[in-house]
Chimera marker file (.cmm) of the C-alpha trace (Angstrom):
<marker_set name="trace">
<marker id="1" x="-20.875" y="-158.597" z="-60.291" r="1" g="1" b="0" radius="0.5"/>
<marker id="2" x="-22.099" y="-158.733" z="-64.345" r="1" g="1" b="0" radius="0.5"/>
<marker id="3" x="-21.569" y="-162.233" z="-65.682" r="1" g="1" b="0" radius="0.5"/>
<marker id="4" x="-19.958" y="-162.259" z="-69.409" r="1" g="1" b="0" radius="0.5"/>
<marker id="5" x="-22.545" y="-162.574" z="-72.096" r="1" g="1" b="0" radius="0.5"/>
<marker id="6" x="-20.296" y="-165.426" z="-73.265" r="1" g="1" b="0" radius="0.5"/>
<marker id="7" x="-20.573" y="-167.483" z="-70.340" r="1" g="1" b="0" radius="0.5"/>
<marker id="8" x="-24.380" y="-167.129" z="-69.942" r="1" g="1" b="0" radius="0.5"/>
<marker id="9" x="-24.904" y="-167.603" z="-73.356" r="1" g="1" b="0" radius="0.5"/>
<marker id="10" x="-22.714" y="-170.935" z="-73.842" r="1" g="1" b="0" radius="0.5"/>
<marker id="11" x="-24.944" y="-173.551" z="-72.138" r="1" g="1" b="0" radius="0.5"/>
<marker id="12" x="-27.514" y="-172.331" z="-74.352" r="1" g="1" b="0" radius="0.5"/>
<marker id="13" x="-25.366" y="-173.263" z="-77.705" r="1" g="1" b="0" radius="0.5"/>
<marker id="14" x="-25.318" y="-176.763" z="-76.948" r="1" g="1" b="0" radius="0.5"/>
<marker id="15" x="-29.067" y="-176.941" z="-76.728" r="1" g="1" b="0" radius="0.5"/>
<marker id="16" x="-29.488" y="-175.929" z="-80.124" r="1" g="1" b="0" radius="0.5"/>
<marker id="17" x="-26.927" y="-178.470" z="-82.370" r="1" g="1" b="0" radius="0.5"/>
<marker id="18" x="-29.131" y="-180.346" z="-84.380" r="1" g="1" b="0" radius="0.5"/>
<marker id="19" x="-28.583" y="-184.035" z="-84.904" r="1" g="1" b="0" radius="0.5"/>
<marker id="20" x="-27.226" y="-185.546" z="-87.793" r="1" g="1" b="0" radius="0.5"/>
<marker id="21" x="-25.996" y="-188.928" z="-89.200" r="1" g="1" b="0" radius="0.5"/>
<marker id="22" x="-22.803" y="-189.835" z="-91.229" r="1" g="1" b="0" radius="0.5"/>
<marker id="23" x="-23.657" y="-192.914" z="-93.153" r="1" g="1" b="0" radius="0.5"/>
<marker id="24" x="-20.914" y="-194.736" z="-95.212" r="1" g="1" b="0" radius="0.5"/>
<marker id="25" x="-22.687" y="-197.062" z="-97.928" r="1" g="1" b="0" radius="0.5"/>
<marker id="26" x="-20.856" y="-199.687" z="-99.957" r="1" g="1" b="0" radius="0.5"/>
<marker id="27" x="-22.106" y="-201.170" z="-103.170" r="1" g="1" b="0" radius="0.5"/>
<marker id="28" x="-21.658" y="-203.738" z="-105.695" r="1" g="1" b="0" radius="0.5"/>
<marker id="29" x="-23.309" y="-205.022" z="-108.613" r="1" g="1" b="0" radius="0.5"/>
<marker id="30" x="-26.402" y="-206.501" z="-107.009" r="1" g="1" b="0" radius="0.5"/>
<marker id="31" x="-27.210" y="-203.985" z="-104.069" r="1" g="1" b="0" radius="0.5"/>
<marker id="32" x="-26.150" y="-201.431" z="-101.419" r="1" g="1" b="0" radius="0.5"/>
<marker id="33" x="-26.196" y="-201.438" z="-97.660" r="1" g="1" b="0" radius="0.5"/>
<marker id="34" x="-26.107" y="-198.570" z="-95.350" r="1" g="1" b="0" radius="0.5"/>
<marker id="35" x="-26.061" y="-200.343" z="-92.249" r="1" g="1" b="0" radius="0.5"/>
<marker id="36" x="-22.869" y="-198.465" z="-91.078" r="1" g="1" b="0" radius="0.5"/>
<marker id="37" x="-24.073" y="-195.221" z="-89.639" r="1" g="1" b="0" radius="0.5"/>
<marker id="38" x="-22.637" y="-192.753" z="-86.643" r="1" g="1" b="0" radius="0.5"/>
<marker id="39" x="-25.761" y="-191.074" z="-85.144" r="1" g="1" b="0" radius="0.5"/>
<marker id="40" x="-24.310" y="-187.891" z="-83.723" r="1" g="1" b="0" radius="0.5"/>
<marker id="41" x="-26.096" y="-185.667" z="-81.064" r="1" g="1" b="0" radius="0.5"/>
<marker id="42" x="-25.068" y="-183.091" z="-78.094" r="1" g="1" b="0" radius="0.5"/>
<marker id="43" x="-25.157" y="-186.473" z="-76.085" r="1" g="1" b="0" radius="0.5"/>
<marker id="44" x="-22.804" y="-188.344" z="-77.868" r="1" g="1" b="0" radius="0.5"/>
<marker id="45" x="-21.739" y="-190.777" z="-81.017" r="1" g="1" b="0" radius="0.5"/>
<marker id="46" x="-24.030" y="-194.103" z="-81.101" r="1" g="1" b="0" radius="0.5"/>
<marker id="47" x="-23.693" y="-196.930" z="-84.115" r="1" g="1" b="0" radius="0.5"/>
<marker id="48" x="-27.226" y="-196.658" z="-86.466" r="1" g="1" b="0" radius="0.5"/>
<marker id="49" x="-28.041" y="-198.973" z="-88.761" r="1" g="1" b="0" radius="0.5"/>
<marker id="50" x="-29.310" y="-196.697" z="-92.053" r="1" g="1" b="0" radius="0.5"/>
<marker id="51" x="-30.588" y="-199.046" z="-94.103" r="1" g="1" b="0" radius="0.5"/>
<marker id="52" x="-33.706" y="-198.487" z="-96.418" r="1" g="1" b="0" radius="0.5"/>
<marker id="53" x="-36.690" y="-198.613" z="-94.331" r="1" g="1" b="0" radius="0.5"/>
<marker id="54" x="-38.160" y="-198.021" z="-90.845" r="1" g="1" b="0" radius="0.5"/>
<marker id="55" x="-36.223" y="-200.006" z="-87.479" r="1" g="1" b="0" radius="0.5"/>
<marker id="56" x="-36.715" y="-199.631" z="-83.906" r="1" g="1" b="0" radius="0.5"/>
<marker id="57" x="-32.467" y="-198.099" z="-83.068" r="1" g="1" b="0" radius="0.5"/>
<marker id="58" x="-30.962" y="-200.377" z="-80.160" r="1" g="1" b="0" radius="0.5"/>
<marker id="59" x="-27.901" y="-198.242" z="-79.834" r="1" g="1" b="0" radius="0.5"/>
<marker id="60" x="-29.121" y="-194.384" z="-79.598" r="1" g="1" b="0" radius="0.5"/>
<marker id="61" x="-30.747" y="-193.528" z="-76.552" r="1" g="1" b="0" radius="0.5"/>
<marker id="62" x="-34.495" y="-192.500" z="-76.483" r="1" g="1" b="0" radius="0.5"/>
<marker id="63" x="-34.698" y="-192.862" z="-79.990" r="1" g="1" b="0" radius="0.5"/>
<marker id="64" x="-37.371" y="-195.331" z="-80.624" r="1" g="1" b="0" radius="0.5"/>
<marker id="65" x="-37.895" y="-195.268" z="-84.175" r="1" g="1" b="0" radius="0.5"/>
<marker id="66" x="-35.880" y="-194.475" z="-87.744" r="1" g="1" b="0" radius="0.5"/>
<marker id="67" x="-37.410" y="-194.592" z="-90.940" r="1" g="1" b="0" radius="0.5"/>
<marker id="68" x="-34.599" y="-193.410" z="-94.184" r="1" g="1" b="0" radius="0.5"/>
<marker id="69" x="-36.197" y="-193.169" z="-97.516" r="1" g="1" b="0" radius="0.5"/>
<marker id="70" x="-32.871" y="-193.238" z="-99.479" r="1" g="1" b="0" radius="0.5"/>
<marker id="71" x="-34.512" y="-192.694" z="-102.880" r="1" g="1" b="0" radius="0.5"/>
<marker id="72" x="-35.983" y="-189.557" z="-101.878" r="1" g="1" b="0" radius="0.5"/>
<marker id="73" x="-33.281" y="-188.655" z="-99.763" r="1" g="1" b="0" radius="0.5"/>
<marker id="74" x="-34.828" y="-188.067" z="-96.450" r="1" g="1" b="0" radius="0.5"/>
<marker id="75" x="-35.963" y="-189.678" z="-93.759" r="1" g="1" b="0" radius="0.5"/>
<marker id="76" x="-37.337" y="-189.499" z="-90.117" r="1" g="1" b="0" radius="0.5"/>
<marker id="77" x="-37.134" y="-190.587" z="-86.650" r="1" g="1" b="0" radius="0.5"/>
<marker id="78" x="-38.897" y="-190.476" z="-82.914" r="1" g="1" b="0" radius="0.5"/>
<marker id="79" x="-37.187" y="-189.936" z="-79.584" r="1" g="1" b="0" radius="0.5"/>
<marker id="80" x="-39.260" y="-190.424" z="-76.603" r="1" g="1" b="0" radius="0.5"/>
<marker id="81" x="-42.236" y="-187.760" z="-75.785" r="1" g="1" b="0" radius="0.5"/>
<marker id="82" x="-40.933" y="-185.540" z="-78.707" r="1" g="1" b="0" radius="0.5"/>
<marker id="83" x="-42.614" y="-184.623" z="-82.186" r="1" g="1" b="0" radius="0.5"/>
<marker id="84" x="-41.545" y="-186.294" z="-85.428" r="1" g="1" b="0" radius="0.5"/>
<marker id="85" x="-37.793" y="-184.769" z="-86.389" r="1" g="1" b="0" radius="0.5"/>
<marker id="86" x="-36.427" y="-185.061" z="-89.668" r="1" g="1" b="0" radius="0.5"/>
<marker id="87" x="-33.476" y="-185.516" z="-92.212" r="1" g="1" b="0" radius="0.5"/>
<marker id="88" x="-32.195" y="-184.819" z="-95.326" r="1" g="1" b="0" radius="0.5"/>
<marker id="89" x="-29.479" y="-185.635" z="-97.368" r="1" g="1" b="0" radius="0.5"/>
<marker id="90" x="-27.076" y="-182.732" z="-97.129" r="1" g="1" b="0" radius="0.5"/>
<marker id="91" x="-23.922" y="-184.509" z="-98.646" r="1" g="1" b="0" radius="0.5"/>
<marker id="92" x="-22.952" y="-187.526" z="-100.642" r="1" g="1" b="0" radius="0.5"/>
<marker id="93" x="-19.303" y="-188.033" z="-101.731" r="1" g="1" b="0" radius="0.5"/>
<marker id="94" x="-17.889" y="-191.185" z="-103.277" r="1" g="1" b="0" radius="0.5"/>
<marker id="95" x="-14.445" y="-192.733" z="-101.898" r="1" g="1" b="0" radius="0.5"/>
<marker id="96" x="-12.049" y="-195.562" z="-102.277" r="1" g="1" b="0" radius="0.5"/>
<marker id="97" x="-12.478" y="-198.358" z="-100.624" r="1" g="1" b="0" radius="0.5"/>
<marker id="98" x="-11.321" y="-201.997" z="-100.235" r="1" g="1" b="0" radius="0.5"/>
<marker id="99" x="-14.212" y="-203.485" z="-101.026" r="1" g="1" b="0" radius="0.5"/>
<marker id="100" x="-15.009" y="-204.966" z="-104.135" r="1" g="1" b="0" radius="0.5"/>
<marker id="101" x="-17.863" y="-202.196" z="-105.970" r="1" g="1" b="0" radius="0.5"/>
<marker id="102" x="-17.451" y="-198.583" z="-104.758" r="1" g="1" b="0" radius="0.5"/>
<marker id="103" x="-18.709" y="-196.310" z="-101.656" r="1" g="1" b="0" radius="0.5"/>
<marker id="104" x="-19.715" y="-193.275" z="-100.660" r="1" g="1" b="0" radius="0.5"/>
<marker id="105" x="-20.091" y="-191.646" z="-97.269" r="1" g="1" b="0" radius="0.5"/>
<marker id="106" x="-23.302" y="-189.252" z="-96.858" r="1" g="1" b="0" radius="0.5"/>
<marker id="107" x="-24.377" y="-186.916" z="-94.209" r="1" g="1" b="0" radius="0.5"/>
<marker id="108" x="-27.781" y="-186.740" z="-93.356" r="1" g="1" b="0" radius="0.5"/>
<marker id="109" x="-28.553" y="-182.995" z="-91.323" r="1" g="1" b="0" radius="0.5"/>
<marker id="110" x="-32.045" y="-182.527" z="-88.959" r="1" g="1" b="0" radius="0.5"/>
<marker id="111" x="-34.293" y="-180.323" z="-90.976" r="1" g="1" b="0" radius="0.5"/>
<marker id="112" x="-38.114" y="-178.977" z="-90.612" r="1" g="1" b="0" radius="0.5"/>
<marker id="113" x="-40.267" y="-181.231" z="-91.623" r="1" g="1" b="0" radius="0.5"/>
<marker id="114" x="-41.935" y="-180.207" z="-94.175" r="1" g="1" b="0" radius="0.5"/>
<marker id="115" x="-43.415" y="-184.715" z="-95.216" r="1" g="1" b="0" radius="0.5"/>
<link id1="1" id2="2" r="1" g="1" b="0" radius="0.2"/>
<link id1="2" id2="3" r="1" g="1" b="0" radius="0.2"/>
<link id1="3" id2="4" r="1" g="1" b="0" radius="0.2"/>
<link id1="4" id2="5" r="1" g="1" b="0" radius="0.2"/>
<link id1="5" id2="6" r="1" g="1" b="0" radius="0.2"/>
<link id1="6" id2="7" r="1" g="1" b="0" radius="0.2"/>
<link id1="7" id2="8" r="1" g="1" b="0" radius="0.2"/>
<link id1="8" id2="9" r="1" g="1" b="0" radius="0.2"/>
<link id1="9" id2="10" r="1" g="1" b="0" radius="0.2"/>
<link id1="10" id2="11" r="1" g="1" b="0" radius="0.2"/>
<link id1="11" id2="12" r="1" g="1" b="0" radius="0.2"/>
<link id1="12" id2="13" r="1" g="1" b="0" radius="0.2"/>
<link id1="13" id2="14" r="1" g="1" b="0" radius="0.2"/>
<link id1="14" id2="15" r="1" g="1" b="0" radius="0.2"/>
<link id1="15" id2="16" r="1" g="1" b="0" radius="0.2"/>
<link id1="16" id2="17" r="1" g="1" b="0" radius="0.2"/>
<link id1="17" id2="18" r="1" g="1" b="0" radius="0.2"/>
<link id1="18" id2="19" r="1" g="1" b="0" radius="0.2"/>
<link id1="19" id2="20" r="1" g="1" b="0" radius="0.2"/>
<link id1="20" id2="21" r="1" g="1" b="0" radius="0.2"/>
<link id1="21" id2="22" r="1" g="1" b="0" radius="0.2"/>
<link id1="22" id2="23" r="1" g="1" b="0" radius="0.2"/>
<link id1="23" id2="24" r="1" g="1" b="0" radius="0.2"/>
<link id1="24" id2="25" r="1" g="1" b="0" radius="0.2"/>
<link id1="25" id2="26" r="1" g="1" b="0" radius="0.2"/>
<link id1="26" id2="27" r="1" g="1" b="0" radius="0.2"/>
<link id1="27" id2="28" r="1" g="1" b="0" radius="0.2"/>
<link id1="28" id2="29" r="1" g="1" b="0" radius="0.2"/>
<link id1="29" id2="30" r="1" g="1" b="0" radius="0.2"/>
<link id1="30" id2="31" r="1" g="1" b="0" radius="0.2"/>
<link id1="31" id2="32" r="1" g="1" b="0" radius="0.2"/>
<link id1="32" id2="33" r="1" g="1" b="0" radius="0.2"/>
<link id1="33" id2="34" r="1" g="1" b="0" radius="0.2"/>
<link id1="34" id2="35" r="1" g="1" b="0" radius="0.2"/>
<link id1="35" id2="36" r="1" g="1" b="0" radius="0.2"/>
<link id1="36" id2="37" r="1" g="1" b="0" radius="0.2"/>
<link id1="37" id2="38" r="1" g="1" b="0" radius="0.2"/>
<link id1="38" id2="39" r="1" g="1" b="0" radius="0.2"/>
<link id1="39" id2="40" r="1" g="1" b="0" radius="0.2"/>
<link id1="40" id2="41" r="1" g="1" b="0" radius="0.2"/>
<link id1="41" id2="42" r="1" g="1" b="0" radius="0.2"/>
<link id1="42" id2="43" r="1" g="1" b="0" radius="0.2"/>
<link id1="43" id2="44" r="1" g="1" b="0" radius="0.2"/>
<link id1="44" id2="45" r="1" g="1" b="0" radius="0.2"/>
<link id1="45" id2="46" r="1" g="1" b="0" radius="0.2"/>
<link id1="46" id2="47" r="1" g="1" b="0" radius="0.2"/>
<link id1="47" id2="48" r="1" g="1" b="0" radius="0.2"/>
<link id1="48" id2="49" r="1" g="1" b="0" radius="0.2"/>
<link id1="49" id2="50" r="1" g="1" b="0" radius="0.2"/>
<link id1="50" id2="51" r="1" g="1" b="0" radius="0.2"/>
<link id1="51" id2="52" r="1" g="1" b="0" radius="0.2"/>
<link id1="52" id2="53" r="1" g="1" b="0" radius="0.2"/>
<link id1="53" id2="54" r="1" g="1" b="0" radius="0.2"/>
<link id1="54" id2="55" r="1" g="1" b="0" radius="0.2"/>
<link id1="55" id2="56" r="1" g="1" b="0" radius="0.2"/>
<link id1="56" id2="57" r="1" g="1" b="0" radius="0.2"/>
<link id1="57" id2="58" r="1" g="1" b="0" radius="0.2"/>
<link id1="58" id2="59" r="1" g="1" b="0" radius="0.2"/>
<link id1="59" id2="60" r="1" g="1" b="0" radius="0.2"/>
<link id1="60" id2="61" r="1" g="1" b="0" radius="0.2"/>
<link id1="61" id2="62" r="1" g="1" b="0" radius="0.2"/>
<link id1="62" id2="63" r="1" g="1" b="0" radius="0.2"/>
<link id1="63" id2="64" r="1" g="1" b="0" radius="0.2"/>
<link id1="64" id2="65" r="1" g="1" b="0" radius="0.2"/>
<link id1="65" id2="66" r="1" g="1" b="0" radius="0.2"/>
<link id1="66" id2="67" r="1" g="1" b="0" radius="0.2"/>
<link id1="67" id2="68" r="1" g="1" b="0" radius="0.2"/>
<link id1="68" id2="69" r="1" g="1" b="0" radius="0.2"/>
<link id1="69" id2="70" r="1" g="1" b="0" radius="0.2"/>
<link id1="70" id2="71" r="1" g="1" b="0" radius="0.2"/>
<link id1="71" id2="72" r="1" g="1" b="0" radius="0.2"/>
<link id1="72" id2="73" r="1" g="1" b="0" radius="0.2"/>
<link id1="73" id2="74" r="1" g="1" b="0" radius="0.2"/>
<link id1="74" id2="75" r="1" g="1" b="0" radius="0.2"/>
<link id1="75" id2="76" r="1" g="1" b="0" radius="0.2"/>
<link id1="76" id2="77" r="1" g="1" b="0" radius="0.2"/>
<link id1="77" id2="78" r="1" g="1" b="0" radius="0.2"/>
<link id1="78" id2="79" r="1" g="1" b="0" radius="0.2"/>
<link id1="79" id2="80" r="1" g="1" b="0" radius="0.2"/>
<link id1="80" id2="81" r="1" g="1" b="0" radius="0.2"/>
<link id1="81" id2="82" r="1" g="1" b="0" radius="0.2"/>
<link id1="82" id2="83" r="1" g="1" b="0" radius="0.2"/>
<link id1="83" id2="84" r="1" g="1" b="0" radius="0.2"/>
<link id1="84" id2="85" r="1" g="1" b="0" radius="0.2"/>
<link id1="85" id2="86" r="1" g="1" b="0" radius="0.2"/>
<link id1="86" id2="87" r="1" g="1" b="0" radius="0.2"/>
<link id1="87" id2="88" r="1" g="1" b="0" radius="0.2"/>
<link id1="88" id2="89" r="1" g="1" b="0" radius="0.2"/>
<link id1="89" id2="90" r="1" g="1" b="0" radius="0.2"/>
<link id1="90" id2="91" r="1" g="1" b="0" radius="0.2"/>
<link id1="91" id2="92" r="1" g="1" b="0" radius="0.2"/>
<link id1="92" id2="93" r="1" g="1" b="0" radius="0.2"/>
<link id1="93" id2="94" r="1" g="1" b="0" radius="0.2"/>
<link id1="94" id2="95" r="1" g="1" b="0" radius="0.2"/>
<link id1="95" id2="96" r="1" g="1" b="0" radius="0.2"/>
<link id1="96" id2="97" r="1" g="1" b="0" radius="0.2"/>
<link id1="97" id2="98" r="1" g="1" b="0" radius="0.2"/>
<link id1="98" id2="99" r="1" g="1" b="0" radius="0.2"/>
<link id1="99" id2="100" r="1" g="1" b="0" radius="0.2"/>
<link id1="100" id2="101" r="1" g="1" b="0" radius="0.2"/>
<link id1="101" id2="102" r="1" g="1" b="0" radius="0.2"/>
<link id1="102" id2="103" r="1" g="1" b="0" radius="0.2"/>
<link id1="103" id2="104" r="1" g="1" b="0" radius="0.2"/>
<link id1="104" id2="105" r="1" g="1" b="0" radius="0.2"/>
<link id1="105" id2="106" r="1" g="1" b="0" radius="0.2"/>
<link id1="106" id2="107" r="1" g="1" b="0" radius="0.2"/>
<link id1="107" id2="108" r="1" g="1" b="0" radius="0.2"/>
<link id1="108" id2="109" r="1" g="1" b="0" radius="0.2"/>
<link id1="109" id2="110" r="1" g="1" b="0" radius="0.2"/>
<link id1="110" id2="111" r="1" g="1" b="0" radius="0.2"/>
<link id1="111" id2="112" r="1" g="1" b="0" radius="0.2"/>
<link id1="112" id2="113" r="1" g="1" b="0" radius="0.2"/>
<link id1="113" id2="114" r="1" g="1" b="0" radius="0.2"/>
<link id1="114" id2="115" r="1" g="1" b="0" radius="0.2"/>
</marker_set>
C-alpha cells in the first residue's frame, strides 16, 4: 500500500515554521515600552517581554536568552544546545489605542543571521 505524498510530507511542514514575535509598543512623550510581546513557535504562544536590550525569557521554553536592538531593527536569541537564531523587523503598523500617546504593533520574523 503507497502512502499519499501529502500525508508523509505533513509532519515535515511543521518542522520548518520559523519563529516569530508580535510585539505591541505604546508610547508617550517621554519613552516607549515593548514589554508586551507573543513569542510564537510550532510549540505554542508564550508572553516575551521585548524591551530594548538583552533578558534571560522566563515564559518561553528553552529559550535562554533575547537580545532586541529596536533601533536597528533586529535582534537575537538562544534556545538550549542550538546556534544563535535571529530577527528582523518585518512589519510595523501604528493603531489606536486607549492609552494616552500612540502605538504600534510590530512583527518581528526569524531570519539568517547575517550580525
Amino acid at each position: 500500500m503507497r502512502l499519499p505524498t501529502l500525508a508523509v510530507l505533513a509532519p515535515l511542514v511543521t518542522l520548518a515554521v520559523a519563529d516569530y514575535m508580535e510585539v505591541n509598543t505604546f508610547c508617550n512623550s517621554f519613552a516607549c515600552t515593548s514589554h508586551s510581546g507573543r513569542w510564537h513557535s510550532g510549540y505554542g504562544t508564550y508572553s516575551i517581554d521585548a524591551n530594548e536590550g538583552c533578558r534571560d525569557p522566563p515564559d518561553v521554553p528553552g529559550m535562554y536568552r533575547i537580545c532586541m536592538d529596536w533601533k536597528s531593527g533586529r535582534g537575537h536569541f538562544l534556545f538550549d544546545r542550538q546556534a544563535k537564531r535571529c530577527l528582523r523587523k518585518t512589519e510595523d503598523k501604528p493603531y489606536r489605542c486607549d492609552d494616552p500617546g500612540w502605538c504600534t504593533r510590530s512583527v518581528w520574523s526569524e531570519v539568517a543571521c547575517a550580525w
